[in-house]
C-alpha positions as CSV (number, residue, x, y, z in Angstrom):
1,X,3.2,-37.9,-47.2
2,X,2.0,-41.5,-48.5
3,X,-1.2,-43.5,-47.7
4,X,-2.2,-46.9,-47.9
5,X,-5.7,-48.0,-49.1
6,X,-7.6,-50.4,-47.1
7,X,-6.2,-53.3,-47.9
8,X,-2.8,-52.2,-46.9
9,X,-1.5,-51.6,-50.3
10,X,0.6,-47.9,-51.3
11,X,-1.5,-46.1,-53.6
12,X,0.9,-45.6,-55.6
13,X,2.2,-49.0,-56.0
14,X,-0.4,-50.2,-58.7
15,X,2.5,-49.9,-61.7
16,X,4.6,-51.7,-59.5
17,X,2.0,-54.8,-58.7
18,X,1.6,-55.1,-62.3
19,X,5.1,-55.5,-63.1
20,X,5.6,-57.9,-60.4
21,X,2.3,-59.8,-62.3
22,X,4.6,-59.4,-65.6
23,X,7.5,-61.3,-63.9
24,X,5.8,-63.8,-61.9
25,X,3.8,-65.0,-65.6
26,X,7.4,-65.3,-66.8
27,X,8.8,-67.4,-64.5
28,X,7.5,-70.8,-65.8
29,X,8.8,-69.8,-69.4
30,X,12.2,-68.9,-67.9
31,X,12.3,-71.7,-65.9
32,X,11.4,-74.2,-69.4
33,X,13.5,-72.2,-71.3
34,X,16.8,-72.1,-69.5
35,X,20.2,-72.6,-70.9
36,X,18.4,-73.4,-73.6
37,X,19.4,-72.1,-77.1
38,X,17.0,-69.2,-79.3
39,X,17.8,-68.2,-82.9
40,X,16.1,-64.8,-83.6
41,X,16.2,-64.4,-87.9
42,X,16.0,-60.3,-88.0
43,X,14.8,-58.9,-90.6
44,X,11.9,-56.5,-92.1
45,X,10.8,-53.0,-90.6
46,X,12.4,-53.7,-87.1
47,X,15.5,-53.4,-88.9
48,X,15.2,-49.9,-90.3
49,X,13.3,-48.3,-87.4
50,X,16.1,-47.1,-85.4
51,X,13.3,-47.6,-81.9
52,X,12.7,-50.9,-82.9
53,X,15.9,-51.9,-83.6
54,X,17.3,-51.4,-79.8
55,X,13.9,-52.8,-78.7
56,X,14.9,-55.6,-80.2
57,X,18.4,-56.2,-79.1
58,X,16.7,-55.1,-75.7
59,X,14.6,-58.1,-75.6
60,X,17.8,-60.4,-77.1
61,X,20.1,-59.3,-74.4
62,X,17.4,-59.7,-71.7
63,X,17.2,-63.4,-72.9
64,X,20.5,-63.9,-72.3
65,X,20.4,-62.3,-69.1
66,X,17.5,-64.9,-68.3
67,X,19.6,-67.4,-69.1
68,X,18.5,-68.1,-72.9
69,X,21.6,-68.7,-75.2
70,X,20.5,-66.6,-78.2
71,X,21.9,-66.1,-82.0
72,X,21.1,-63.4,-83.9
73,X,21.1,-64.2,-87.9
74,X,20.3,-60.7,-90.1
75,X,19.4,-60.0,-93.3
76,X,19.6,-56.8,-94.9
77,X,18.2,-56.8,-98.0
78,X,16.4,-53.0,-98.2
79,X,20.3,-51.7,-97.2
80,X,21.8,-53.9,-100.3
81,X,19.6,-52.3,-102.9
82,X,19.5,-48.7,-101.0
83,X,23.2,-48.9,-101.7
84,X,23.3,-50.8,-105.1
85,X,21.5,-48.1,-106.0
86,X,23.5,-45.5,-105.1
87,X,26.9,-46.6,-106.8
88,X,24.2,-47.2,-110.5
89,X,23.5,-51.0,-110.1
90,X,20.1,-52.2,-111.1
91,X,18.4,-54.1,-108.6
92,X,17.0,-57.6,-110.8
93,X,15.1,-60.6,-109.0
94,X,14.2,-63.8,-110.3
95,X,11.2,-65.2,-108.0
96,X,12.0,-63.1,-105.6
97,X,15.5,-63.8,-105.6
98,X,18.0,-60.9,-106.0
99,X,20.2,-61.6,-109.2
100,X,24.1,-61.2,-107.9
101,X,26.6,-60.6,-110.2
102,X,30.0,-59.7,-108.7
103,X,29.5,-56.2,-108.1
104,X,26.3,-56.6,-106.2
105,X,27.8,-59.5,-104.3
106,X,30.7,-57.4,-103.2
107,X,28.0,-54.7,-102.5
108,X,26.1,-57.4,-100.6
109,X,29.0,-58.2,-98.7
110,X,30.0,-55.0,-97.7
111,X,26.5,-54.3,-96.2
112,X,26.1,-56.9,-94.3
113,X,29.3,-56.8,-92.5
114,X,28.6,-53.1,-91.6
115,X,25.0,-54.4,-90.3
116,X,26.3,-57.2,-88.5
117,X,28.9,-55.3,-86.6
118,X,26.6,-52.1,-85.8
119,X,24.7,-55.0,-84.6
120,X,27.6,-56.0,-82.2
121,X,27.8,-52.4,-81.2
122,X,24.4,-51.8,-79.9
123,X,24.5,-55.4,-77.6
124,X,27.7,-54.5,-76.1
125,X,26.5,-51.3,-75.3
126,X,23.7,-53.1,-73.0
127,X,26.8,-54.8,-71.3
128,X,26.8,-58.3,-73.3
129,X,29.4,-59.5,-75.3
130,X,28.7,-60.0,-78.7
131,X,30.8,-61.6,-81.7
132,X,29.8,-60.8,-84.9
133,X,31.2,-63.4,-87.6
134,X,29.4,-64.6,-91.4
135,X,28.7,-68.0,-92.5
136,X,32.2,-67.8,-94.1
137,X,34.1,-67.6,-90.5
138,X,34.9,-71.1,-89.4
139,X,33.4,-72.8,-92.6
140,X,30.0,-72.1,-91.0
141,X,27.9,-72.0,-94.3
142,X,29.0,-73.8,-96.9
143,X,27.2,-73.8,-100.1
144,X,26.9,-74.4,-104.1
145,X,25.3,-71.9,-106.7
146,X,21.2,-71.5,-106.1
147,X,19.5,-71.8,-109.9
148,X,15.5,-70.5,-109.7
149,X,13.4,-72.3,-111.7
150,X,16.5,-73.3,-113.7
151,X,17.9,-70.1,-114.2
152,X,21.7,-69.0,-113.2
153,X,21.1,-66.1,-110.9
154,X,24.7,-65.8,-109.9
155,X,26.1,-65.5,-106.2
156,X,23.1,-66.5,-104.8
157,X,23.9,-69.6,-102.6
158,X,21.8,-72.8,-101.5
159,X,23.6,-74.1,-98.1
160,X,25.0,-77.8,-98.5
161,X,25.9,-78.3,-95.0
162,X,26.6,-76.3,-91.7
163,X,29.6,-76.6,-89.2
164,X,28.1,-75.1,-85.9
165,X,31.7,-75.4,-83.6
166,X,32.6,-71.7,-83.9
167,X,28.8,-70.8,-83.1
168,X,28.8,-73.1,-79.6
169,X,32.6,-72.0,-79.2
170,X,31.3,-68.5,-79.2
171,X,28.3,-69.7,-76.8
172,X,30.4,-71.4,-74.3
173,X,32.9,-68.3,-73.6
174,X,29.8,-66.3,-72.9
175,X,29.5,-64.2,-76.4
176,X,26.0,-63.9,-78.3
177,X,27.1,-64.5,-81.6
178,X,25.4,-62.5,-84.6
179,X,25.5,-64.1,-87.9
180,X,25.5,-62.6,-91.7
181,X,24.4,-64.8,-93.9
182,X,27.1,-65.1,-96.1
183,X,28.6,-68.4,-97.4
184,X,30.9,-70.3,-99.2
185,X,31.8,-72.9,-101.6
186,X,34.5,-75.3,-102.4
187,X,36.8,-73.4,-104.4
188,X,36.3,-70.3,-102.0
189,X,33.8,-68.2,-103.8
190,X,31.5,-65.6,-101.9
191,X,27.5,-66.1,-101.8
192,X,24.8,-64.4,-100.7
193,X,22.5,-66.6,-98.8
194,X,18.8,-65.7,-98.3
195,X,18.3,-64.8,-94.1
196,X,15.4,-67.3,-93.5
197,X,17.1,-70.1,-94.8
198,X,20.2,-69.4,-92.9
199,X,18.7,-69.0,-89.9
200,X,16.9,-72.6,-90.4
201,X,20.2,-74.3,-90.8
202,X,22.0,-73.1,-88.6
203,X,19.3,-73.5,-85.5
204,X,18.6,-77.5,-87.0
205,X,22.8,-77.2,-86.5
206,X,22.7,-76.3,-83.4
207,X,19.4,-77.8,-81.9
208,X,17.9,-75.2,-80.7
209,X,15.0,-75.4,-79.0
210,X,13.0,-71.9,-80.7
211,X,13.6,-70.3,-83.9
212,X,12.0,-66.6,-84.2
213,X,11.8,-65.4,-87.7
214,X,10.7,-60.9,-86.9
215,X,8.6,-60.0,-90.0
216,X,6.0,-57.4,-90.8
217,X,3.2,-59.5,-90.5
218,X,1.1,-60.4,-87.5
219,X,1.8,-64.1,-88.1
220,X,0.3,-66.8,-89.9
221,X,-3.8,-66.2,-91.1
222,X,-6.3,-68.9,-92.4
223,X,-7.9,-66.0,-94.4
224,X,-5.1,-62.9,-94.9
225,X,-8.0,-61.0,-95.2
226,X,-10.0,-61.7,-92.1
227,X,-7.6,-60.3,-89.3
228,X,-9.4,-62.8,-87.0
229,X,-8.3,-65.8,-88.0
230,X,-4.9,-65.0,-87.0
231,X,-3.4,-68.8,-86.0
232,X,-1.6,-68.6,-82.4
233,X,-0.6,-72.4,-82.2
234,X,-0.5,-75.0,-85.4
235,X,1.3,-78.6,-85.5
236,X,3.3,-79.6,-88.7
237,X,0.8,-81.2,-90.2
238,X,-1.9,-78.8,-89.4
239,X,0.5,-76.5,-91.6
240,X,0.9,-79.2,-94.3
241,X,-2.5,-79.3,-94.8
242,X,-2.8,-75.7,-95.3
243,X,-0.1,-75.6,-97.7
244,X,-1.8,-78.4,-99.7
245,X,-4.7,-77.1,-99.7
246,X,-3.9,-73.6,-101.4
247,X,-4.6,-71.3,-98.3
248,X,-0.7,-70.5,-97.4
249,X,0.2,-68.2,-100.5
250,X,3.0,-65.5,-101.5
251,X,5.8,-64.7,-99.6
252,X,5.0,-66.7,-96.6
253,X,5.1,-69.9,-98.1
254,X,8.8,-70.6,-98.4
255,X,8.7,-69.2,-95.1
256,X,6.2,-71.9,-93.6
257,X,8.3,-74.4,-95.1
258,X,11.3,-73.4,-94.0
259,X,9.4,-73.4,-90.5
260,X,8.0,-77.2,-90.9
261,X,12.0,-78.3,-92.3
262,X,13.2,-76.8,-89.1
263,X,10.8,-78.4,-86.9
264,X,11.3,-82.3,-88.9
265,X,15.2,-81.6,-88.3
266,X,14.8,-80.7,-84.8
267,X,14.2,-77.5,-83.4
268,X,11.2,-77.6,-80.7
269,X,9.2,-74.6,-82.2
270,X,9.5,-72.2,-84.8
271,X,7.5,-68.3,-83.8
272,X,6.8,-66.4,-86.9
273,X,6.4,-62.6,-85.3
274,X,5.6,-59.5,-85.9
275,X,8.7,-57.1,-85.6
276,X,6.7,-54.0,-85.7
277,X,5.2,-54.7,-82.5
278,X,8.0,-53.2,-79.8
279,X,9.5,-55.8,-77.7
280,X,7.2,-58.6,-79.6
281,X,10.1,-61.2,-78.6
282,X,9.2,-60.8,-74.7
283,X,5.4,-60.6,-75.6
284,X,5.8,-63.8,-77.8
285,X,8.2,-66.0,-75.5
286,X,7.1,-64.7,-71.8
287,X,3.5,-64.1,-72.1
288,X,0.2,-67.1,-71.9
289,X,-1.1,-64.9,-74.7
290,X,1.7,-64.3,-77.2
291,X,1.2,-62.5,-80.1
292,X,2.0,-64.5,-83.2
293,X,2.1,-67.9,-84.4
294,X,4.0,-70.9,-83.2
295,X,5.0,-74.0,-85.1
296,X,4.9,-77.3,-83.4
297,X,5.4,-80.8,-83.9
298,X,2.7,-83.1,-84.4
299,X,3.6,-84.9,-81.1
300,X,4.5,-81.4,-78.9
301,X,3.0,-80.0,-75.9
302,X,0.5,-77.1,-76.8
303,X,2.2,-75.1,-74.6
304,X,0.1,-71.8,-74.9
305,X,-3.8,-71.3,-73.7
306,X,-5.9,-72.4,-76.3
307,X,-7.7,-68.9,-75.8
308,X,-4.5,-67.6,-77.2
């Protein structure tokens, strides 16, 4: 047998309330958001950790559902050198970039298409279509040789330009496409393009409206140090400033400006997340409170609380 409290309300209902509270806070975000397209740059721990890897697709396939257009672009750089290591190649980088000679590119290659298409795998499973291609399927990435500082560090590729149709083709007939960020140049040689700058072209390509990069840091700090000065909301030139000033350091400042070039060439806001945090695309996207930081334009509506 099951009683109401006073007010007329099952006891047991509490659970539900709040997830009826959940949906009711996303409505407004749907609503904005609709038919409106998301790139999602995966990468770091939530790659690896089998959990967080379908909590991810999870949240991408719900955005769909909502009626989000998503694109998934992957790295997959811990599974290159797990395997470069197993068949004896040394693992060099140069500034952080991986040095690719033609047996680590194929390696690289091979990877990535096995990633992207256990990618595919797991969406379909949740009853989406997906369609995984790379940057070399339709002439999507074309590129020329990356130097660093100079220095020839082989298949490594900077991207020159971006043709988008097979991505909206894709889009249009109802498939989320996943992306390996794999490209070409003119004569028809293979390159291995770094994740985050793939996934910047090809959302300024497409126009999308947000670009999520998933990394394994709580988002962007004034002080790295102080885990309170965690930034929720910061215009372009906000970020600028910080670069300028010396405070934006290490590996999240090629990220930052890859955030502030995709916001100049048109994308409406760029989320820097933390992938660790189980379903942090929902909590980022369909919350007032979010949990990492969100790259605006100068001129954009500050569209989360400022208690954030």
């Amino acid at each position: 047998m099951t009683y109401q409290n006073e007010g007329g309300i099952n006891a047991n209902m509490t659970d539900e309330l709040a997830k009826a509270a959940v949906l009711v806070e996303a409505l407004p975000y749907i609503q904005k958001f609709n038919r409106k397209i998301i790139v999602v740059k995966y990468g770091g721990s939530a790659m690896v950790d089998e959990d967080l890897k379908k909590k991810v697709i999870q949240d991408v396939v719900l955005l769909k559902l909502v009626g989000f257009k998503p694109i998934i672009v992957h790295g997959g750089g811990k599974d290159i050198t797990k395997w470069a290591d197993k068949v004896g190649i040394e693992t060099r980088k140069v500034n952080g970039l991986r040095v690719t000679d033609e047996p680590t590119m194929e390696i690289a290659e091979m990877v990535l298409n096995k990633i992207n298409k256990d990618l595919v795998s797991l969406i379909q499973l949740l009853g989406i279509k997906a369609c995984g291609i790379s940057g070399k399927d339709g002439k999507l990435l074309n590129c020329t040789k990356k130097l660093s500082d100079g220095q020839d560090i082989g298949y490594v590729g900077d991207i020159t330009s971006v043709d988008g149709k097979v991505i909206m083709d894709l889009i249009e007939n109802d498939f989320l496409p996943v992306i390996a960020p794999i490209g070409t140049d003119e004569e028809g040689h293979s390159y291995n393009i770094n994740a985050d700058d793939a996934a910047c072209a090809i959302a300024t390509a497409c126009q999308a409206e947000k670009l999520a990069f998933l990394t394994d840091t709580e988002g962007l700090y004034l002080d790295f140090e102080d885990k309170n000065s965690l930034i929720s909301e910061i215009s372009v030139k906000e970020a600028e400033d910080l670069i300028s000033g010396g405070t934006i350091v290490g590996g999240m400042l090629p990220k930052l400006h890859n955030c502030i070039d995709a916001i100049k060439s048109g994308v409406s806001r760029v989320h820097i997340l933390d992938g660790r945090i189980p379903h942090c695309l929902l909590l980022e996207i369909f919350t007032n409170k979010g949990i990492g930081t969100a790259i605006i334009d100068d001129n954009a509506e500050r569209f989360y609380n400022n208690d954030k």
